[in-house]
C-alpha positions in Angstrom: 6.1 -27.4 -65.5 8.8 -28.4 -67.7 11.4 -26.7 -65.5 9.6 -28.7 -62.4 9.9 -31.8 -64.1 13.6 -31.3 -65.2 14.4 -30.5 -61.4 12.4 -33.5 -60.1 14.2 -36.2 -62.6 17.9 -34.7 -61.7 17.2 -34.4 -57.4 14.2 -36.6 -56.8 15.4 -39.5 -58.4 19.0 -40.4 -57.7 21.3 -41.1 -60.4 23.2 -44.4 -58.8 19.5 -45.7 -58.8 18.3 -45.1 -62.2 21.2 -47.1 -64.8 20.1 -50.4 -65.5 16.6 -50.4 -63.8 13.5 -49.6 -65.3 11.7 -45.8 -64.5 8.1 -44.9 -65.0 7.6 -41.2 -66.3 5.0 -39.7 -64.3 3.8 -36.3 -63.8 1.0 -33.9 -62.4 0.1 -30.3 -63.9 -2.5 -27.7 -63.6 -3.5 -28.1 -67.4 -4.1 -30.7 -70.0 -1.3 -28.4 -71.6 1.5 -29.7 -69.5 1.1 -33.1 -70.9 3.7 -32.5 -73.0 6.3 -32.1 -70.5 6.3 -35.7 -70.4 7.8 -36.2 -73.8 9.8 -33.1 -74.2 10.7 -32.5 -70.5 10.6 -35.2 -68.3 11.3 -38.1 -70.7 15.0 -37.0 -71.8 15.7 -36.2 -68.5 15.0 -39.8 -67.8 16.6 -40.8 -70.9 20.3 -39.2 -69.8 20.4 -41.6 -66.5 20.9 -44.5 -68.5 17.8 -46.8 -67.8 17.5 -50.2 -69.0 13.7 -49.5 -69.8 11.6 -46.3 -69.5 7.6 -47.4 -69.0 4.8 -45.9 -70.6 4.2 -42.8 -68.4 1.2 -40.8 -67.3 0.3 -37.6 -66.6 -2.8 -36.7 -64.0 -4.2 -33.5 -63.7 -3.5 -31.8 -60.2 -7.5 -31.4 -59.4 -7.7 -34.8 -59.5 -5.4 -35.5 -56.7 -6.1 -34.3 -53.0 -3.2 -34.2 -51.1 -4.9 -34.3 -47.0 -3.0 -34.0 -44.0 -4.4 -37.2 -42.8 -5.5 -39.4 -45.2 -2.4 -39.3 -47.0 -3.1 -38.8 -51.1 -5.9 -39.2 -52.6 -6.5 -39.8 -56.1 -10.1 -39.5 -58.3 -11.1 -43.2 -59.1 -10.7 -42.3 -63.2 -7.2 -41.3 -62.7 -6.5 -44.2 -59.7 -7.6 -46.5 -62.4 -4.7 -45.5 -65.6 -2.0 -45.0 -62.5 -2.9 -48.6 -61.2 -2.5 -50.0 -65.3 0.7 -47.9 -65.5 2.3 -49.1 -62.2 1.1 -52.6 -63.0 3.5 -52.2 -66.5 5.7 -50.6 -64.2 6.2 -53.8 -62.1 6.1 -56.0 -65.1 9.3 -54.2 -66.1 11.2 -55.5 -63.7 9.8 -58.9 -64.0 11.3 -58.8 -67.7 15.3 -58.1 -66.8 17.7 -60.5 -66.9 20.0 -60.7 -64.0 23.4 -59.5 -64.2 25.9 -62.2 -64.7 29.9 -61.4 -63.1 32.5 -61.5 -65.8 34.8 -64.5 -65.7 
């Protein structure tokens, strides 16, 4: 997981995106064990591209998220619930930065 994450945060999310904006950690895993990948893994990663604010994150268990070939994705109503508080943070970030101002 941790190497999954570390590949995710340096080619799924590019860099010219990241500095100055804020990112939400977020991750799936088989296990309850990989929750820590979050923190130790995925965080850091995060952490190197220079955001102006990284979110609380989340971390949902891969059983609670059917991915269907025509209903799109899925997600358990427990787990649907923390993600919707965690992207509603999310959005609040960016509510909270201060436009950038040109040098004189």
């Amino acid at each position: 997981m941790q190497t999954g994450c570390r590949n995710n945060g340096r080619h799924g999310v590019a860099r010219h995106y990241v500095p100055q904006q804020p990112v939400p950690p977020l991750a799936a895993g088989g296990t309850t064990a990989h929750v820590l990948a979050i923190d130790y893994a995925l965080r850091p990663v995060l952490a190197s591209m220079s955001p102006a604010r990284i979110t609380p994150g989340w971390f949902v268990l891969d059983e609670h998220i059917d991915v269907r070939r025509d209903d799109g994705i899925v997600v358990e109503p427990g787990a649907r619930q923390a993600l919707n508080q965690v992207i509603d943070r999310f959005a609040a970030a960016f509510s909270e930065r201060r436009p950038l101002r040109a040098t004189a």
